[in-house]
KEMIVO-444991 format. One line per 3 residues: for each residue x, y, z of C-alpha. Coordinates in steps of 0.02 Angstrom, whole numbers, padded with zeros to 5 digits. Layout:
// KEMIVO-444991
X/Y/Z ~ ...
// end
This chain:
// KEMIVO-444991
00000/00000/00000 ~ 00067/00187/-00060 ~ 00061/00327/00073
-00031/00464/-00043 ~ 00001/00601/00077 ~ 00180/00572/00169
00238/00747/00169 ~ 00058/00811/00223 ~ 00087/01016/00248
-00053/01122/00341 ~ -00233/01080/00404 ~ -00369/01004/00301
-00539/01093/00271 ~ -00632/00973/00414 ~ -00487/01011/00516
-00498/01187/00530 ~ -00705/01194/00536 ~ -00686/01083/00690
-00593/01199/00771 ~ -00680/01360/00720 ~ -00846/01242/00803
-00780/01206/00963 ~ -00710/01403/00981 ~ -00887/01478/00930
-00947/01369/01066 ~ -00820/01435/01206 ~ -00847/01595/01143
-01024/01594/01183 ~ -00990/01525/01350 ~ -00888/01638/01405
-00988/01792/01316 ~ -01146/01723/01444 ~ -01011/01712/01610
-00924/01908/01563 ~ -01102/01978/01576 ~ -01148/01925/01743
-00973/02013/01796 ~ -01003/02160/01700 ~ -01184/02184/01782
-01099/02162/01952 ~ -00953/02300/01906 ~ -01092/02410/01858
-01203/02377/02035 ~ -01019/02418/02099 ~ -00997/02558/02032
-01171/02643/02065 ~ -01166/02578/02242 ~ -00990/02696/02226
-01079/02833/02172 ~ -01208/02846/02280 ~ -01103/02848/02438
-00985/02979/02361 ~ -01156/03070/02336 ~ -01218/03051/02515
-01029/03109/02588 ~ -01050/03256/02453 ~ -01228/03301/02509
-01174/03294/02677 ~ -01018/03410/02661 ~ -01129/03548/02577
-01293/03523/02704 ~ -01154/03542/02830 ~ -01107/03728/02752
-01278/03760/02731 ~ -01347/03740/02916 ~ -01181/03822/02986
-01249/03986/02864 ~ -01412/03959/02949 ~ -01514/03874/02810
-01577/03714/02822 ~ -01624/03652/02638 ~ -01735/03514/02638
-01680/03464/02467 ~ -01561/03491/02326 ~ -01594/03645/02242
-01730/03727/02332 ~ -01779/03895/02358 ~ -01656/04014/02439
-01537/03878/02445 ~ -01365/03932/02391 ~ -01255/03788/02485
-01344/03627/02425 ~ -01375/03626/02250 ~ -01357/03478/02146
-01203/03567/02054 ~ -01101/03576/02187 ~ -01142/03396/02256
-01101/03344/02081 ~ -00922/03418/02102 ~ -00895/03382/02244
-00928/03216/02221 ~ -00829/03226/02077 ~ -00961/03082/01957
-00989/03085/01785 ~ -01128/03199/01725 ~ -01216/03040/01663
-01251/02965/01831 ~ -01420/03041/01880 ~ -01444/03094/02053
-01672/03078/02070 ~ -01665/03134/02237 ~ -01597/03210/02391
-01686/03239/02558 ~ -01625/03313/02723 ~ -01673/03346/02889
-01608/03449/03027 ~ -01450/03456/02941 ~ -01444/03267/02903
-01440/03182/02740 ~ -01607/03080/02752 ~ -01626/03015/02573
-01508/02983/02432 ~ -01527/02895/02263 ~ -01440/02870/02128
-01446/02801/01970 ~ -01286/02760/01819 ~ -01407/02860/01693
-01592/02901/01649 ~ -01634/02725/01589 ~ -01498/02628/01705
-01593/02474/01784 ~ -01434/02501/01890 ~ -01472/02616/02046
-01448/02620/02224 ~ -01543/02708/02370 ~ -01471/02777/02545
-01592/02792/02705 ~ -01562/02785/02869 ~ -01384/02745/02849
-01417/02596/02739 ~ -01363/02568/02560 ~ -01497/02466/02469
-01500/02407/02289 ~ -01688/02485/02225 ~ -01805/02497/02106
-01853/02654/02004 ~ -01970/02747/02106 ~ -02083/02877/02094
-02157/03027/02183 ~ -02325/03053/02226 ~ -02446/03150/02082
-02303/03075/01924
// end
């Protein structure tokens, strides 16, 4: 019997579709694994946020009742200490994380959330000295 192919150079077709096969396939596993990190990077990072909010907030409710105001929330009237500007600075976040809402009392951050941006299913409330991971919420009358 004659060896047809002794000197046999480089892959044959079935060879190489074999392979390509079994890498789509890891590929896809590991496409389904990276997203579960990358949703938990993201609940990271807005947890992040939201307490450099809440130190933020705190700092400027802290200049505001030592001037003798006492703002309930950010950017209300005659309130020149906490407005959302400054706790955005301060805070030093992107402009795309959106801050819904703010409330004090007696000088005390009360309230905080915080969301990665508008339509982010990724946001994270403060109360009572808790961090929770929420839902979207809404006020009363919207």
């Amino acid at each position: 019997m004659r060896r047809i192919r002794e000197n046999r150079k480089g892959f044959t077709l079935v060879e190489m579709v074999v392979v390509m096969v079994i890498i789509a396939i890891l590929a896809t596993l590991m496409i389904g694994a990276l997203n579960g990190y990358i949703d938990k990077a993201k609940e990271k990072m807005a947890l992040s946020y939201c307490r450099s909010v809440v130190v933020a907030a705190q700092t400027q409710l802290s200049e505001a009742y030592a001037a003798g105001q006492t703002p309930t929330t950010l950017d209300g009237p005659n309130n020149t200490y906490f407005t959302t500007a400054k706790v955005r600075e301060l805070a030093a976040i992107p402009d795309d994380v959106y801050i819904e809402a703010v409330e004090a009392r007696d000088g005390k951050v009360e309230f905080v959330c915080v969301r990665l941006s508008e339509d982010s299913d990724f946001l994270y409330t403060y109360e009572d000295g808790v961090f929770t991971k929420g839902e979207r919420f809404s006020f009363e009358g919207n």
